[in-house]
C-alpha positions as CSV (number, residue, x, y, z in Angstrom):
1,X,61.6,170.0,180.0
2,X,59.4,173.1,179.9
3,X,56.3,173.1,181.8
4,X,53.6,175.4,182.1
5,X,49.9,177.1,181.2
6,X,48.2,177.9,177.7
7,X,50.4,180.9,176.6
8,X,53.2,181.0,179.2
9,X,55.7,181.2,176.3
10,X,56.7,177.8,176.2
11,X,56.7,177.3,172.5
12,X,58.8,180.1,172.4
13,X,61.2,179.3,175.2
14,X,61.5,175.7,173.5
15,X,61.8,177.4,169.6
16,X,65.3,179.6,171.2
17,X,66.4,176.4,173.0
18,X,65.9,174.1,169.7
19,X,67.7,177.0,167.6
20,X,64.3,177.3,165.4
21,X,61.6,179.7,164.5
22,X,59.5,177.0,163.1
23,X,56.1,177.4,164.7
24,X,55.0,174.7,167.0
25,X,51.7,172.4,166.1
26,X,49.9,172.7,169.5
27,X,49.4,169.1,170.3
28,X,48.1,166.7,173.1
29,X,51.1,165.3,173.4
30,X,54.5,166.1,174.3
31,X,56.2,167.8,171.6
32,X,60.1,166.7,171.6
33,X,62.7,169.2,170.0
34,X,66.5,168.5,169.6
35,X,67.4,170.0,173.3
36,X,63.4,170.5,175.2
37,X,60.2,168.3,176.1
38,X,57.6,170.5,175.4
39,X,55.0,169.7,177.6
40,X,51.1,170.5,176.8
41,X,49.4,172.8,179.0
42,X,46.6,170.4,179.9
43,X,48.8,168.1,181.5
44,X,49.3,170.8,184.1
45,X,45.6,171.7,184.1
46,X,44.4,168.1,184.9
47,X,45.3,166.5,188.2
48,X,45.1,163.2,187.1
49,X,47.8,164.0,184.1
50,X,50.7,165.3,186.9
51,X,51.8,161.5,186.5
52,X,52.5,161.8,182.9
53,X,54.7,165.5,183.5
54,X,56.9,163.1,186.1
55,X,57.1,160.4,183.3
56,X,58.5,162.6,181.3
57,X,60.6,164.1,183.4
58,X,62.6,161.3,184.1
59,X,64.8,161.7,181.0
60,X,65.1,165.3,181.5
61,X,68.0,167.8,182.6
62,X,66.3,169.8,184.5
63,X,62.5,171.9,184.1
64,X,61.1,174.7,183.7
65,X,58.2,175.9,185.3
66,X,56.7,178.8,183.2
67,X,54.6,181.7,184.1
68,X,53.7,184.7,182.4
69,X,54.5,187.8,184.6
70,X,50.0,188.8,184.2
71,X,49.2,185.4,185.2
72,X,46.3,185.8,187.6
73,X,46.1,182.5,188.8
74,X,48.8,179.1,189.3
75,X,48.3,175.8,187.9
76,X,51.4,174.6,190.3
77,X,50.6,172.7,193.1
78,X,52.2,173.6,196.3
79,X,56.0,172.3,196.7
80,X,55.0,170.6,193.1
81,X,59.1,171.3,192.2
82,X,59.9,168.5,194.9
83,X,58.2,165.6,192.9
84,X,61.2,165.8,190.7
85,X,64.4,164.2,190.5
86,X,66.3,166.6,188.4
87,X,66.4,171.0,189.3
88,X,63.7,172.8,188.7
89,X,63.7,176.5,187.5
90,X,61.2,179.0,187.6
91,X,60.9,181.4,184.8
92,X,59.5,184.1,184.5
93,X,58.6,186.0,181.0
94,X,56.7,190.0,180.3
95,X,56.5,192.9,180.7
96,X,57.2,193.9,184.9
97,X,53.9,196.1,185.7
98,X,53.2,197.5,189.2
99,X,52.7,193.8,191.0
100,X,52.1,191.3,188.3
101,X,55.5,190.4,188.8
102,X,55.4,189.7,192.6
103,X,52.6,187.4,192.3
104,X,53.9,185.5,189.3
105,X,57.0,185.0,191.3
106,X,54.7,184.2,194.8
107,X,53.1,181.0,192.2
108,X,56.7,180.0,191.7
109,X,58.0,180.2,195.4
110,X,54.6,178.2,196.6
111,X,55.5,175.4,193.9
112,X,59.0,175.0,195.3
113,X,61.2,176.4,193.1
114,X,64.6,177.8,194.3
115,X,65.9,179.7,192.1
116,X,63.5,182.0,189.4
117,X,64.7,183.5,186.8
118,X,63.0,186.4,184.7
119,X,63.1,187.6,180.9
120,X,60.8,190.6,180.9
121,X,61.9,191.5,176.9
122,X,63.0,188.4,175.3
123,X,65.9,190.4,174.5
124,X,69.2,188.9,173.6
125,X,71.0,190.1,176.8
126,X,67.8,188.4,179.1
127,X,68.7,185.1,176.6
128,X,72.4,185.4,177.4
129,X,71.9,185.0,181.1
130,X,68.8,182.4,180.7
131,X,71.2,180.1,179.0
132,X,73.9,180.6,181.6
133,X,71.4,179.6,184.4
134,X,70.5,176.8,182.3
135,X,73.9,175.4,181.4
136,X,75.1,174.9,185.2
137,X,72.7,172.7,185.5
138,X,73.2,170.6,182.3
139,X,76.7,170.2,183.0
């Protein structure tokens, strides 16, 4: 399941996942591919919708909490990552620039998440590891 705010990179995390570079319909509601939940931003931007990210959760693998490495501000509650019953990731995706990249991993750390992982080019190598990460904890 891939969690995270407007432009994070999660339709492009969940297109490599899914093995497709259809574009994604932005929706209000959870977009399903063959191996990801995609989950809409505003779910994370509204308290009251946290409920439905655990819903969803529950028939997940594990998540991923997404931030872009110039976010400015978190949408992740503190310790958030512990509401869930399966691992949660961090990830981490742009560009490193003097700093960005220390407070979009500081949002991460504050929600919880143990173990962060960063793709600062999309390139395949960054992939490669990404899907190790991912597989130990699908097995």
């Amino acid at each position: 399941m891939i969690v995270g705010a407007q432009s994070s990179g999660k339709s492009s995390i969940a297109n490599w996942l899914n093995g497709t570079t259809e574009p994604l319909k932005k929706r209000q509601d959870a977009i399903y591919g063959s191996c990801t939940i995609d989950v809409p931003a505003q779910y994370l931007e509204n308290v009251s919708m946290y409920r439905y990210i655990l819903t969803l959760a529950q028939t997940a693998g594990c998540v991923l909490f997404l931030v872009h490495s110039q976010a400015q501000e978190s949408l992740y509650p503190p310790n958030f990552a512990a509401s869930f019953n399966c691992p949660v990731i961090g990830l981490v995706i742009g560009r490193q620039e003097h700093g960005t990249m220390s407070k979009a991993l500081s949002f991460l750390e504050k929600a919880g998440v143990e173990e962060t992982v960063v793709l600062d080019n999309l390139s395949s190598e960054d992939f490669a590891a990404f899907r190790k990460t991912l597989l130990k904890y699908l097995k």
